[in-house]
N, C-alpha and C positions, 0 to 999 in steps of 0.2 A: 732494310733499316741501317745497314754499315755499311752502307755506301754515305749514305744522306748523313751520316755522323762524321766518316771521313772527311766528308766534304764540309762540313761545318767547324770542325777541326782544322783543315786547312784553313779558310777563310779567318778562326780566328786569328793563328797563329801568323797570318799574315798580316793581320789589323793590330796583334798584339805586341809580338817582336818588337818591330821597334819603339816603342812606346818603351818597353825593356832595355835594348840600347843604350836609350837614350838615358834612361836612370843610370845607368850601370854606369855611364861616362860622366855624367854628374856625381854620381858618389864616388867614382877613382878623382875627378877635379877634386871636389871638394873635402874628401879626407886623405888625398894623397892616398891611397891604397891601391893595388890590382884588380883586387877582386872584394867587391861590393860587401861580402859575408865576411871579411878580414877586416872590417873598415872601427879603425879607434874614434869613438863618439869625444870629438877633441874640442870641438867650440858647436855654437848654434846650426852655422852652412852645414856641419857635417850632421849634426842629429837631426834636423832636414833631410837631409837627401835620403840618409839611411834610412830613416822611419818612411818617405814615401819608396823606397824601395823592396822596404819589408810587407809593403800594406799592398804595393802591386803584385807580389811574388804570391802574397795571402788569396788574393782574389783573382788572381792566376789559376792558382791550385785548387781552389772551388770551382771553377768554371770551367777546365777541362776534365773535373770530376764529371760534372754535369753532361758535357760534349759526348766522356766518352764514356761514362759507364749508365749514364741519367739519372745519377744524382750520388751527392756526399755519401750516405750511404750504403748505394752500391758499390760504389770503391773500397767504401771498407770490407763490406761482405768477399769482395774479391780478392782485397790484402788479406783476411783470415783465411780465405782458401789459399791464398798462395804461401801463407804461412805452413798451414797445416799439411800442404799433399803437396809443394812447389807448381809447378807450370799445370800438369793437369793429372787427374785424380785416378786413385785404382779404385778395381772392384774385386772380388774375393776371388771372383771365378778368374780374372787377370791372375794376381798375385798366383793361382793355383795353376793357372797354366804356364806361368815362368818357371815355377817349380819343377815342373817334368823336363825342363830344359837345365837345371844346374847340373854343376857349377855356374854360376854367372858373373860376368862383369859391365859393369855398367856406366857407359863413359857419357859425360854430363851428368852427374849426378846433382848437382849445385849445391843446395845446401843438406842434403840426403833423406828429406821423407822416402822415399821410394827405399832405398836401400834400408831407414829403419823397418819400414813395414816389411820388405823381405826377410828382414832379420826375424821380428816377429813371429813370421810363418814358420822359422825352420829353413829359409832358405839359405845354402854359401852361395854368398855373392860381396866382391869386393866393387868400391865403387870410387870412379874420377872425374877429374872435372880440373879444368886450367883456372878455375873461378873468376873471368874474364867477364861475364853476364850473369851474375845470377841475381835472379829475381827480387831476392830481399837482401838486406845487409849481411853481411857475415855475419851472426852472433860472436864466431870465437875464431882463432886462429884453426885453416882449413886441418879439419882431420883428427881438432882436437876433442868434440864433442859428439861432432854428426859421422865419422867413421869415413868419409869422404876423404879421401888423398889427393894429393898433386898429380896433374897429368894430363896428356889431351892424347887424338891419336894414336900418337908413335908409341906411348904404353903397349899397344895389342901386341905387340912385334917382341915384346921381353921374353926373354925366356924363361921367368917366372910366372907371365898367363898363359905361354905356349903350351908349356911344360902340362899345365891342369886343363887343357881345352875346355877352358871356358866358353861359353855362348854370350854373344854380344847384346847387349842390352842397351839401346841408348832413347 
């Protein structure tokens, strides 16, 4: 079945692109803007174009809901998990077998469910992340709520995680 969604996914995005484009270039014509979502509703052309922009972007976003999770719904249910647990989920018996391995660090953390839930346990473990990809928006400046710090990589190499031989967690 992910194949055949793949591939129905591609064929939209190929029939739907430029259909996209082309708004995008009619709404930079016509309200003078760059970018479509910046665009000042200045006379009639432009509240046109914006409003069919907005309405193909709307039924854009329904229909690769559809494509790719099979339906509005599911995407939500998959935005709540990715809220809740980020990329993908623990089980107690996980969390408990990271534990016989701390100290830990743990690089990608993103927005740091995983690092709360180790917190939770009892575990030390510090966690990073260059926040380059992460999954949901940042709620708040990195590190300021989810305990996640700055960092990728070349962190491992400090000699402040050398020092504590942490085990790698990613």
């Amino acid at each position: 079945i992910r194949r055949e969604r793949e591939l129905a996914l591609r064929r939209y995005v190929a029939r739907v692109g430029p259909q996209l484009a082309t708004l995008t270039d009619r709404v930079r014509i016509k309200c003078g803007q760059k970018r479509p979502e910046a665009a000042v509703e200045a006379d009639d052309a432009c509240k046109s174009a914006r409003a069919e922009y907005v309405a193909l972007i709307g039924r854009v976003e329904r229909e690769t809901a559809e494509l790719t999770w099979g339906s509005a719904q599911a995407q939500a249910r998959r935005a709540q998990f990715t809220r809740d647990f980020g990329c993908s989920g623990w089980t107690s018996e996980a969390i408990a077998e990271i534990k016989r391995h701390a100290p830990i660090v743990e690089l990608g953390a993103g927005n740091g469910q995983w690092l709360a839930a180790l917190a939770r346990a009892g575990v030390d473990a510090v966690g990073y992340d260059d926040f380059s990809a992460l999954p949901l928006p940042a709620a708040s400046a990195p590190g300021k709520t989810t305990g996640v710090l700055r960092g990728d990589e070349r962190i491992l190499s400090s000699w402040f995680l050398r020092r504590q031989n942490r085990t790698l967690l990613v």
